[in-house]
KELO-589054 format. One line per 2 residues: number of its first residue (from 1); their letters; for each residue x negated, y negated, z of C-alpha. Coordinates in steps of 0.001 Angstrom, whole numbers, plus 500000, padded with zeros to 6 digits. Layout:
NUM	a	X,Y,Z; ...
***
This chain:
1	xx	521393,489765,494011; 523352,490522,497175
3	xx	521288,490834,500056; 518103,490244,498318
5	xx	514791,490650,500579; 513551,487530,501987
7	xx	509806,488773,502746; 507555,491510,501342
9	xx	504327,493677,502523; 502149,492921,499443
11	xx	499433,495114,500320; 496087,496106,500599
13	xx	495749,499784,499893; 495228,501922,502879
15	xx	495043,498888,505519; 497972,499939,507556
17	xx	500992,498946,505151; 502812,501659,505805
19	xx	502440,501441,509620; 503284,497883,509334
21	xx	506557,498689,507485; 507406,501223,509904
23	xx	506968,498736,513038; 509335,496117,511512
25	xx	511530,498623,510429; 512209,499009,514086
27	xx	512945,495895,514769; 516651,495408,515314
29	xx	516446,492325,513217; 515031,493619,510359
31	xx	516098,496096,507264; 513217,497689,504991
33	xx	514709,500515,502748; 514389,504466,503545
35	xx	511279,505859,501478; 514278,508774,500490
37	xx	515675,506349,497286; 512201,505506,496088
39	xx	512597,508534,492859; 509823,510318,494244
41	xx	507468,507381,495111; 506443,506262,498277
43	xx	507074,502486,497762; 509391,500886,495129
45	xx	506723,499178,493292; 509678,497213,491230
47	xx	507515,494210,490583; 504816,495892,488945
49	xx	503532,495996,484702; 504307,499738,485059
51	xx	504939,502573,487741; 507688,502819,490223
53	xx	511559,501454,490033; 512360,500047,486555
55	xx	515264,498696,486541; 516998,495272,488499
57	xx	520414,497824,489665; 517709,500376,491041
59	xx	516284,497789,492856; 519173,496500,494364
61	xx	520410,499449,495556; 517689,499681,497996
63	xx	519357,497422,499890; 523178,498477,499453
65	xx	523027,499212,503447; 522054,495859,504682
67	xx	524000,494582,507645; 523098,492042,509739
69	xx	519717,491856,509777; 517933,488235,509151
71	xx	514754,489822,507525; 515447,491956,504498
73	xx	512150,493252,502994; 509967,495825,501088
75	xx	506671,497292,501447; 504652,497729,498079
77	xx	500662,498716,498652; 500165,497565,494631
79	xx	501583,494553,494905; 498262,492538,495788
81	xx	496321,493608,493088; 498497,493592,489893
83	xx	498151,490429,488146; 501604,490118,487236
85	xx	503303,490533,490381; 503186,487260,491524
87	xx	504944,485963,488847; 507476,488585,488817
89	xx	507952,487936,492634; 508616,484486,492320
91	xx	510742,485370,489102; 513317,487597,490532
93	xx	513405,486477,494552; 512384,482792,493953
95	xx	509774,480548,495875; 510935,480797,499141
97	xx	510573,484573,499356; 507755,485170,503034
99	xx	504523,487049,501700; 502846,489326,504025
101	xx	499491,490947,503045; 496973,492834,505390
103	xx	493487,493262,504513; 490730,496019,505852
105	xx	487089,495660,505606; 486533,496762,501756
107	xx	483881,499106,502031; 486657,500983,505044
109	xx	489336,500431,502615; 487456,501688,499127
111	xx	486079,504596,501038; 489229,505005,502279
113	xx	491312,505079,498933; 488982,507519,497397
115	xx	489263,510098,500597; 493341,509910,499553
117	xx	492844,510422,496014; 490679,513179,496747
119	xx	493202,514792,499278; 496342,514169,496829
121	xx	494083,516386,494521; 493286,513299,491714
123	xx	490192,512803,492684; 487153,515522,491681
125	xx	484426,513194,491919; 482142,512189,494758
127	xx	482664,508828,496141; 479624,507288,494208
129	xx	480013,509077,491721; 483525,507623,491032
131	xx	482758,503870,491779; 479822,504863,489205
133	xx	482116,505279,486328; 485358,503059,487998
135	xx	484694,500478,485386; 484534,503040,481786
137	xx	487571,504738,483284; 489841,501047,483612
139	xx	488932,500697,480035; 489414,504610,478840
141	xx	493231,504736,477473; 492715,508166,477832
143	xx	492518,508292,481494; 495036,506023,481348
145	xx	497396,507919,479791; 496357,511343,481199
147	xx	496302,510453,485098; 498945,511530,487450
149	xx	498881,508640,489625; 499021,504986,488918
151	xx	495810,504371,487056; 494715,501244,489186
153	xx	494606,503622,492539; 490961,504733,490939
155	xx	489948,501028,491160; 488225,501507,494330
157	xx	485602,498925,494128; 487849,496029,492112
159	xx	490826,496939,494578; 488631,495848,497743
161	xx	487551,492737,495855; 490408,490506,497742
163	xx	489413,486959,496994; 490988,486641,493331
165	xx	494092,488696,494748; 494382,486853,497546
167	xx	494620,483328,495618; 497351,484322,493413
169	xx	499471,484836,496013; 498387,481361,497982
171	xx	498763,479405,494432; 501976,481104,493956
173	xx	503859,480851,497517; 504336,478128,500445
175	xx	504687,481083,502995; 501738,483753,502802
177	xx	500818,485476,506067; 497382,486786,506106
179	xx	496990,489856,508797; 493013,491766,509057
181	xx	493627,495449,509855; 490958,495631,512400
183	xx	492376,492914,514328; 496390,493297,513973
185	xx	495654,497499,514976; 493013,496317,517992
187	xx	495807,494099,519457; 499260,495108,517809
189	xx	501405,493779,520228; 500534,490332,519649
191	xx	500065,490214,516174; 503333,492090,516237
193	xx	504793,489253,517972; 503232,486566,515812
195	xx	504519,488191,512491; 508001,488320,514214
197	xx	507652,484469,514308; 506644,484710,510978
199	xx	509262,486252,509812; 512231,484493,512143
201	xx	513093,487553,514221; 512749,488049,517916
203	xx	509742,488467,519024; 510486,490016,522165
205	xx	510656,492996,520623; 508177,495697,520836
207	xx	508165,498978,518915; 506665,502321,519214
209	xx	503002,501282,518079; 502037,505258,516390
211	xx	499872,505975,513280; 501811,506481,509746
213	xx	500289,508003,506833; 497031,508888,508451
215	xx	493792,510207,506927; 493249,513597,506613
217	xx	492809,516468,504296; 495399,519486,502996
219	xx	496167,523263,504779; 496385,524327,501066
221	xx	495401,522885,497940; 497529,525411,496213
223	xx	501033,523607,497470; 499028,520300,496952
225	xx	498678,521380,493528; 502390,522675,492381
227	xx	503894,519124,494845; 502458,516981,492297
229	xx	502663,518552,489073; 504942,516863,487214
231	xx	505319,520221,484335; 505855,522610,487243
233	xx	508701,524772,486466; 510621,524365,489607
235	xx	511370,520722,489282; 514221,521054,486426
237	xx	515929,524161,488861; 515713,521946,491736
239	xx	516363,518492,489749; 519685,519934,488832
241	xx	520711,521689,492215; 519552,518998,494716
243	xx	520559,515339,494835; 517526,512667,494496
245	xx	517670,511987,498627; 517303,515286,499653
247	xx	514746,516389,496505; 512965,512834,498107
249	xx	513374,514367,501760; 511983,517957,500810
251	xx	509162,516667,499086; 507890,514548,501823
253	xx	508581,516748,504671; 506765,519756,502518
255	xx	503970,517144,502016; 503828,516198,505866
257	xx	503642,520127,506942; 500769,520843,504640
259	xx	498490,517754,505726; 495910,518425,508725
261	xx	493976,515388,510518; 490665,515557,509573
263	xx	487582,512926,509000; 485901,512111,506235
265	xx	482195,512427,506487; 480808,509305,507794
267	xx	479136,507027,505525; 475442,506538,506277
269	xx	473770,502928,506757; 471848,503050,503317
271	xx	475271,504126,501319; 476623,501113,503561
273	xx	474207,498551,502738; 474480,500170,499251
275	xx	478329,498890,499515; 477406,495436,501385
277	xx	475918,494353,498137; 479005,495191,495905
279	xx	481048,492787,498179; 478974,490148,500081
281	xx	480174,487615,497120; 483426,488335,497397
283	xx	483351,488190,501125; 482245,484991,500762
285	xx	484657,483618,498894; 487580,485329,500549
287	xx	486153,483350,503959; 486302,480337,502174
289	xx	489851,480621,500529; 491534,481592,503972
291	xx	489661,478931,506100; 488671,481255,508912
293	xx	485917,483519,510047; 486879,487029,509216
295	xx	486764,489653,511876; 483626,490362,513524
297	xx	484364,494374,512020; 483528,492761,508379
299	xx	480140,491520,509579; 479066,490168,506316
301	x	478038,486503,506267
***
């Protein structure tokens, strides 16, 4: 493959992947591919079981306009927790290929997931009532097969459960860069600079450090509704008339116009001890595997 990316954003879910992206898609040094020739998805999610780009010529067309820049890479949220993407990785780009993965505080980053579910309109359940029945749902083929989003984004709990992600990727790869969102978004600049290293770019470079694909909630859940309904009538009209970049473009920018910042209700200290419990193992073991103390913002062990 011609002009093949040389590093990847792995994931976690909602821990800043799509900021990262955006900040190293600045760089003058580095190409990640427009959003626009994802088909309607928001990351290519090629190496995945099931879900986004199928095919290898779909793939490689992401990166058609490659010029000169020395890092060449992809950002893919699901990456981290499918079980066969490591393999698939190694597969199709080879050993060599740089792994970057951030990880957020999982009780932030579960909470976090289900607020976006609920605001894409997939989500009708309270928050514990959802981790409640997370398990019966991964094994429902049903819900499998009924859902309009990739099934595993209603993992919340399992998602935030890093440690057996984590070591797939560290089995799998000799270069695996391990960023914490509270730290790399505290301090961006130099974790910016450190990742450049990482990555064999300049690291003089700074970008424009702004929030992507913030929380928030929807002006109407009516637009939410007919956006991602997959039957809706206008799709074939508009499938015909408009090419797949500007369908891609018209989508998103009708998607940015209806979102509002808001805040999800905080969480209280007994639904956050409730949490604690779910991943103090886990925690553990993730501290362990990456040989460091994790950031004081974890504050589990």
């Amino acid at each position: 493959m011609k002009n093949q990316p040389n590093f990847l954003i792995v994931g976690s879910a909602k821990a800043g992947t799509t900021s990262l992206n955006a900040y190293l898609n600045q760089h003058p040094e580095v190409f990640t591919p427009s959003s626009l020739l994802y088909h309607n998805k928001k990351e290519p999610h090629f190496f995945l079981k099931e879900s986004g780009i199928q095919t290898a010529k779909e793939y490689e067309q992401l990166f058609l306009s490659v010029n000169h820049e020395k890092a060449i890479g992809e950002a893919s949220g699901g990456y981290l927790y499918d079980p066969s993407a490591p393999n698939n990785i190694y597969t199709f780009l080879g050993p060599d290929v740089k792994i970057v993965l951030i990880l957020r505080n999982p009780i932030d980053m579960t909470y976090s997931l289900w607020g976006h579910m609920v605001r894409m309109g997939h989500e009708q359940l309270s928050f514990f009532e959802a981790l409640q029945v997370e398990e019966e749902r991964m094994e429902d083929d049903e819900f499998k097969r009924t859902v309009q989003d990739w099934v595993y984004n209603f993992a919340y709990v399992d998602r935030a459960k890093y440690a057996k992600q984590v070591k797939r990727y560290l089995d799998r790869f000799s270069h695996v860069k391990i960023l914490f969102f509270e730290e790399f978004f505290q301090s961006p600049e130099i974790h910016y600079k450190d990742l450049c290293k990482f990555l064999d770019v300049n690291d003089e470079y700074v970008p424009e450090f702004k929030v992507y694909n913030p929380s928030g909630g929807v002006r109407s859940k009516y637009i939410r509704r007919i956006m991602n309904d997959a039957s809706a009538a206008w799709r074939e009209p508009v499938k015909k008339l408009l090419p797949t970049k500007c369908k891609n473009w018209l989508k998103t920018h009708i998607n940015q116009l209806n979102r509002i910042q808001a805040s999800m209700p905080t969480l209280s200290v007994a639904e956050r001890e409730n949490l604690r419990n779910r991943f103090i193992d886990d925690v553990a073991k993730l501290e362990k595997l990456v040989g460091r103390r994790l950031p004081e913002a974890w504050d589990y062990v």
